[in-house]
C-alpha positions, -999 to 999 in steps of 0.1 A, spaced: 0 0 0 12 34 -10 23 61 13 -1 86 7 -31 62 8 -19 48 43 -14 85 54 -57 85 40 -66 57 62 -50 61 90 -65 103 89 -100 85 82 -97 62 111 -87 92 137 -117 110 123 -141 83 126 -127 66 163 -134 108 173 -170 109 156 -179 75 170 -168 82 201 -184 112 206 -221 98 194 -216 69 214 -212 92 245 -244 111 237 -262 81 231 -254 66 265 -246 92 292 -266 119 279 -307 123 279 -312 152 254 -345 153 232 -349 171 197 -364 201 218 -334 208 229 -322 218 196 -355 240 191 -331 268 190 -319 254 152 -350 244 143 -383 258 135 -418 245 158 -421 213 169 -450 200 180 -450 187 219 -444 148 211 -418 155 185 -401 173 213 -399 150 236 -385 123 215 -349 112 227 -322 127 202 -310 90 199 -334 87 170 -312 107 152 -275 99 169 -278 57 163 -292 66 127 -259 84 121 -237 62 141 -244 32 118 -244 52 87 -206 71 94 -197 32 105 -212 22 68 -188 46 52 -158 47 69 -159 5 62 -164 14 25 -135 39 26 -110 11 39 -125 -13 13 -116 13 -15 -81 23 -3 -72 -16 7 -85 -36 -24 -97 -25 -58 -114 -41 -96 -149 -44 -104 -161 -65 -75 -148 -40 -54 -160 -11 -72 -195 -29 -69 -192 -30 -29 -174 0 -25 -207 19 -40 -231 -8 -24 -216 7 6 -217 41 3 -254 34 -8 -263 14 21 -250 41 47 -271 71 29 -303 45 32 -292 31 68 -303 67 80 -333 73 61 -347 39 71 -337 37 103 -350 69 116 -383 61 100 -380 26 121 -372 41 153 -394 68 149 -415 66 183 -456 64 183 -461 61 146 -465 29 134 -472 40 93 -435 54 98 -420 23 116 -435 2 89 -431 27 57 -394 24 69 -390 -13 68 -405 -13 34 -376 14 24 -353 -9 33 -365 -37 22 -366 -20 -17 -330 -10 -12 -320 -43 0 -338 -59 -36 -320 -29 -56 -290 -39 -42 -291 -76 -49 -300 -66 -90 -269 -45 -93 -247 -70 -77 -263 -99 -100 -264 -75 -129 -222 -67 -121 -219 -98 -123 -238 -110 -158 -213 -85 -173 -185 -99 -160 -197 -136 -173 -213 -124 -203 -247 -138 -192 -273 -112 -207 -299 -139 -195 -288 -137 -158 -293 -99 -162 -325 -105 -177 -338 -127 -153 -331 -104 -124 -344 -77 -139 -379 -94 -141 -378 -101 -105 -369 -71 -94 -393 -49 -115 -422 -79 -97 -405 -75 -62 -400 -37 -59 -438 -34 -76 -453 -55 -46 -433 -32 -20 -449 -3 -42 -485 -15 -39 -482 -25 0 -468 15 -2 -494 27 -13 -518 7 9 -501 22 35 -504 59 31 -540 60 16 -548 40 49 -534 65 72 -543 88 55 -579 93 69 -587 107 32 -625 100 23 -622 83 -14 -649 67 -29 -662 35 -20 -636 8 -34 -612 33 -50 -583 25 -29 -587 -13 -38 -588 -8 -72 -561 19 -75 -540 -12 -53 -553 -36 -80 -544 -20 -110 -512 -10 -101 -505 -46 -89 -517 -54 -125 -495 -35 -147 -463 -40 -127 -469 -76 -127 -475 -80 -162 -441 -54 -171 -421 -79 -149 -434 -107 -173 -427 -86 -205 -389 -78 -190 -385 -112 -192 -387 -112 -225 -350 -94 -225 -335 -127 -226 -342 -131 -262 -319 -102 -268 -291 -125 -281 -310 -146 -301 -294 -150 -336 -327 -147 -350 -336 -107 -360 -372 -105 -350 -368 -122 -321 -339 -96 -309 -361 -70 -318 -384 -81 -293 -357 -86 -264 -345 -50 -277 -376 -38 -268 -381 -58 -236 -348 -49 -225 -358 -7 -222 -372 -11 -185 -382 23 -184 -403 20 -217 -420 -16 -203 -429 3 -170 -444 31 -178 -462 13 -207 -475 -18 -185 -490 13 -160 -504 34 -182 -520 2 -204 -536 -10 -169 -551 21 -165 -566 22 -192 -575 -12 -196 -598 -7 -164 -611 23 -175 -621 6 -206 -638 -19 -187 -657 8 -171 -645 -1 -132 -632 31 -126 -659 49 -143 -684 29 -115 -662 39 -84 -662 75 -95 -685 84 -122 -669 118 -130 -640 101 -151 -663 92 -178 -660 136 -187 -621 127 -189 -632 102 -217 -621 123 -249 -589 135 -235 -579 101 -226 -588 86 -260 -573 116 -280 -541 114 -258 -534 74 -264 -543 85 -298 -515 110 -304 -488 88 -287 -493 59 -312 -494 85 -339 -464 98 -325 -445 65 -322 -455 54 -359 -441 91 -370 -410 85 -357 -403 47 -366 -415 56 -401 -395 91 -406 -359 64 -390 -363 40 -417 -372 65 -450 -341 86 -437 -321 54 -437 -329 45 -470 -325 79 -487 -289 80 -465 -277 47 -478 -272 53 -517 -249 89 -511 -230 66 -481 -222 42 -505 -215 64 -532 -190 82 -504 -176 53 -498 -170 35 -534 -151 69 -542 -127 64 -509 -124 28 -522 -113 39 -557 -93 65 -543 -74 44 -515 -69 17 -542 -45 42 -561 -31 53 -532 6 38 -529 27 65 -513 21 78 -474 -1 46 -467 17 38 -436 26 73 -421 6 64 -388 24 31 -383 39 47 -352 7 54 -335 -3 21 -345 24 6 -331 21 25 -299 -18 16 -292 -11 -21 -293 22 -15 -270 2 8 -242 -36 -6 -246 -34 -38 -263 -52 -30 -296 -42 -58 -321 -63 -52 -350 -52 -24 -368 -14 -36 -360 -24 -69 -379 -40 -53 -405 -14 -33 -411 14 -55 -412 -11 -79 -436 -12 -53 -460 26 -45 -461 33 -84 -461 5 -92 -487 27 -59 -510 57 -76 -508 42 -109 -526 42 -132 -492 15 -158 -492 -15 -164 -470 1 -191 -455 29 -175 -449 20 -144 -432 -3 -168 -408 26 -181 -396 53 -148 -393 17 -133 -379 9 -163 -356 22 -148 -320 7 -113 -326 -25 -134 -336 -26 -158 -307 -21 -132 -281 -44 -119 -256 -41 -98 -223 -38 -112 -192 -77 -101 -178 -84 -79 -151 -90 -98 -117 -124 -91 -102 -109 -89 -60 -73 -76 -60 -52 -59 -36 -47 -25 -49 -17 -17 -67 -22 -53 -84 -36 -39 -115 -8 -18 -121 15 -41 -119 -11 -67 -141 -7 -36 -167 31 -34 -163 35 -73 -172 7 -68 -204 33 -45 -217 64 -65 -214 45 -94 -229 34 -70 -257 70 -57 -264 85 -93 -262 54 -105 -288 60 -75 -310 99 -84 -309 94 -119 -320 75 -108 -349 98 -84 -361 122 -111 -359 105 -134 -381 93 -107 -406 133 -91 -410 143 -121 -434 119 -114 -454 132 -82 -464 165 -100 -476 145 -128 -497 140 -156 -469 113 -181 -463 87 -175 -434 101 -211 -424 133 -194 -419 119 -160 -400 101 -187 -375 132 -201 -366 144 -164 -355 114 -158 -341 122 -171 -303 161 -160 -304 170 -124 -298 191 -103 -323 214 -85 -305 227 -66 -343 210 -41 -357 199 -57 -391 178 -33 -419 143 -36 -420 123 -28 -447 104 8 -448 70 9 -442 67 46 -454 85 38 -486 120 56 -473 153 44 -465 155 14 -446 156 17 -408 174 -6 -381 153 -31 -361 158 -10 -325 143 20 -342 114 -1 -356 106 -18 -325 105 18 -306 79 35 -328 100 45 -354 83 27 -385 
């Protein structure tokens, strides 16, 4: 561990043993209420005023104990698991408060419960993004999927009980059966958007239409609000909302006209997309037949950003446009297919070491340090394999040079079409 970040933990661990120590003294030799802090705050009504400050003080003791564990998690370790519970974390000890000053909360019970519910929701949200963290990571889009479903169904049952909660406490008069039917149809919609986001998993299907569909399936947002508003409608349609409270039936033409001018809108807009696609495609290929025909008599400069190339595969491991290149300059100087696949065969074989997941920090630069040594000695045995060519050798002959290491400097042939340049100068960028 670094200097400086042990100099950040240990000044993060004075502040905290201070904080705690201070909150744990008011929370158990003191017996102040929130009146006594009237003089900071507006009116408080008489049992507010009373309440012991400790609703407040544990609420904030847990959630400072929350972060300062996430702060040694993020100085100590580091890579994407950690990243995920570094910000679970940080998330949890903003929600600790929240929920558990609603649960502590003395003579309310709607509070006490409307807090478990809070946290409950967080703890769902929280299990999603660590499944979903970890779909990416294994390239499942189906796990992701799958999760997604359950959590859009879970978080929409919290969401109804919700709303139970506060129009019972309330003490609102509604109309006979309105609160059971609002329940009802929200329950409705949010169920049936939990079973159209499972759909998502057909995102990956090799098939086009039934992509499309997990496309579509996979905009959450879209699915949501859709699935809602279709419920709504759907029991107005029926006429059950129109029988609780008769005066929705004047909202009838705004309703219709307003559904109508969405779909309008939607149908506008996919139809406008494709006929600007279509028009678009004949001047794109007509741009790009003239680059062809102009790049095909191109002979000169074609290789003046060899050295950037080079340099992006050396710092960042991009491969492609190295192979590409060095294809093109092989395939010029009248090597065969066969051939270039094996002078070509390291660079094309070679991959990164990955990223771990859980590492102790200052791992991945040193994971990052090794990728580039491995990159420079793969580059090297290319080059050594490629050089006789220049001279009139077989690629049987540059694969024998390809594990030993030339010490001389031997010509290699000019990528820019200029004199010939020394294999050090090559392998440093110079090309």
């Amino acid at each position: 561990m670094e200097r400086e970040v042990k100099r950040g933990v240990l000044r993060n661990s004075a502040l905290y043993g201070i904080l705690a120590a201070l909150l744990l003294w008011l929370l158990l030799f003191s017996e102040l209420t929130v009146g006594d802090l009237g003089g900071f705050l507006p009116y408080l009504p008489d049992q507010l005023a009373s309440t012991s400050l400790s609703v407040v003080l544990l609420p904030l003791l847990v959630s400072f104990s929350v972060f300062y564990v996430a702060s040694l998690f993020s100085a100590a370790f580091e890579g994407t698991f950690n990243e995920l519970l570094v910000g679970s974390l940080y998330a949890t000890g903003l929600a600790a408060f929240f929920a558990l000053a609603l649960i502590y909360s003395p003579g309310s019970g709607m509070l006490n419960s409307t807090g478990y519910l809070f946290l409950a929701a967080f703890a769902v949200l929280l299990i999603y993004n660590a499944i979903a963290t970890l779909s990416r990571v294994w390239r499942s889009h189906a796990l992701k999927a799958v999760a997604a479903s359950a959590t859009i169904y879970v978080e929409g049952q919290i969401a109804v009980r919700l709303l139970a909660l506060f129009i019972g406490s309330s003490g609102a008069s509604l109309p006979a059966g309105l609160a059971v039917a609002m329940s009802e149809l929200l329950d409705l919609g949010l169920t049936i958007a939990a079973a159209v986001s499972l759909l998502a998993i057909l995102k990956t299907s090799r098939k086009p239409p039934l992509s499309a569909v997990g496309g579509v399936a996979s905009n959450y947002p879209l699915v949501l609000s859709a699935c809602v508003a279709g419920s709504l409608y759907f029991n107005y349609f029926r006429g059950r909302l129109m029988s609780i409270s008769p005066g929705i039936a004047n909202l009838s033409p705004y309703i219709e006209w307003t559904a109508i001018c969405i779909v309008a809108a939607l149908v506008f807009a996919r139809t406008h997309r494709g006929i600007q696609a279509s028009m678009m495609t004949e001047v794109q290929l007509g741009d790009w037949i003239k680059h062809v025909q102009e790049v095909s008599t191109y002979k000169g400069d074609r290789f003046v950003g060899f050295t950037e190339i080079v340099d992006d595969f050396l710092e960042r491991g991009r491969r492609d446009r190295l192979l590409i290149s060095l294809t093109r300059f092989l395939h010029e100087n009248r090597v065969g297919d066969e051939e270039i696949s094996l002078l070509l065969s390291d660079l094309i074989n070679y991959e990164d070491a990955k990223k771990l997941v859980f590492s102790i920090t200052g791992r991945a630069y040193a994971l990052e340090r090794e990728n580039e040594a491995r990159r420079r000695s793969v580059l090297q045995r290319t080059m050594n394999r490629i050089l006789p060519m220049g001279f009139g050798g077989s690629a049987g002959e540059g694969a024998r040079r390809g594990g030993v290491s030339q010490t001389t400097e031997a010509p290699v042939p000019s990528l820019e079409g200029g004199a010939p340049e020394t294999e050090s100068k090559a392998l440093e960028g110079g090309w």
